[in-house]
C-alpha positions in Angstrom: 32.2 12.3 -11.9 33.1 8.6 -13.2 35.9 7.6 -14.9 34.8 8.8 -18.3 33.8 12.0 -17.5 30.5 11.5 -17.3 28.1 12.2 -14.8 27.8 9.4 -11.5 24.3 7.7 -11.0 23.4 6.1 -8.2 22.6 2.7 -8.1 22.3 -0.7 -6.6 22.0 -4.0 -7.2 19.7 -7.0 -5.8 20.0 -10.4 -5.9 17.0 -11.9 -8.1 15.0 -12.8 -5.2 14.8 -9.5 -3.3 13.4 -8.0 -6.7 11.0 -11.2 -7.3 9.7 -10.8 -3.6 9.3 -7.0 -3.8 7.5 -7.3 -7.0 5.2 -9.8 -5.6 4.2 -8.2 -2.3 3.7 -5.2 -4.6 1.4 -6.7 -7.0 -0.5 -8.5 -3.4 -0.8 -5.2 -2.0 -2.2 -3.8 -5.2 -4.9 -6.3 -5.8 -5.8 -5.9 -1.9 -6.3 -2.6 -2.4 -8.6 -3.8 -5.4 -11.1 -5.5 -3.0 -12.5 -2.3 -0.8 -12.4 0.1 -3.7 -15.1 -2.5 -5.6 -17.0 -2.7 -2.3 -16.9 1.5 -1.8 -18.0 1.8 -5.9 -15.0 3.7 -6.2 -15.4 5.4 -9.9 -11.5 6.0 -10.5 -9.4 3.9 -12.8 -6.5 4.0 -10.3 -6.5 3.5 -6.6 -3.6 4.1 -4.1 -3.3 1.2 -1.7 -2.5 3.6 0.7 -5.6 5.2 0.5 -7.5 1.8 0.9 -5.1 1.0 4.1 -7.5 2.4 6.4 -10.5 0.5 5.5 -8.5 -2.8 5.4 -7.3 -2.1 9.2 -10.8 -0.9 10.2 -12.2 -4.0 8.8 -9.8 -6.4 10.2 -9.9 -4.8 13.8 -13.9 -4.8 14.3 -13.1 -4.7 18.1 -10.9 -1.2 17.9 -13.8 0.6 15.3 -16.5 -0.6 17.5 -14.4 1.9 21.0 -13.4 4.2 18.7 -16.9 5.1 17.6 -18.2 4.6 21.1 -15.5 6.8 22.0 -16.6 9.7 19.8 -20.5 8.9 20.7 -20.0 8.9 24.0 -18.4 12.6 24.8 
C-alpha cells in the first residue's frame, strides 16, 4: 500500500532517449515487417513482426536455406 492508502503500481522511469530509441527501433521493426508481408500478398490488416522474422532471416542467409533444404532433400 502507498502512503495514502491506495493501492502501489509499479513503475519506472526512462531518461528521454531510452523511450525515443525504443520507439524508433519499434516503429523500424514494424515497417520491416511491412516489406515481406507485401511480397507474401498477405490479406490481413495487421502483421506481427515476429511472424515475418523468419522470412527476413531466410532471406538474408541464402547460404543456410540453400543446406537446410538440401538437408531435408537429401535423407
Amino acid at each position: 500500500m502507498s502512503r495514502s492508502g491506495g493501492p502501489r503500481w509499479p513503475g519506472s522511469a526512462a531518461n528521454r532517449r531510452s523511450r525515443l530509441v525504443r520507439h524508433r527501433a519499434s516503429y523500424e521493426e514494424a515497417r520491416e515487417a511491412l516489406t515481406p508481408a507485401d511480397r507474401l500478398r498477405l490479406d490481413t490488416a495487421v502483421v506481427d513482426a515476429r511472424d515475418m522474422l523468419v522470412y527476413r532471416v531466410l532471406v538474408r542467409d541464402q547460404a543456410a536455406i540453400v543446406d537446410l533444404i538440401q538437408a531435408v532433400l537429401t535423407r
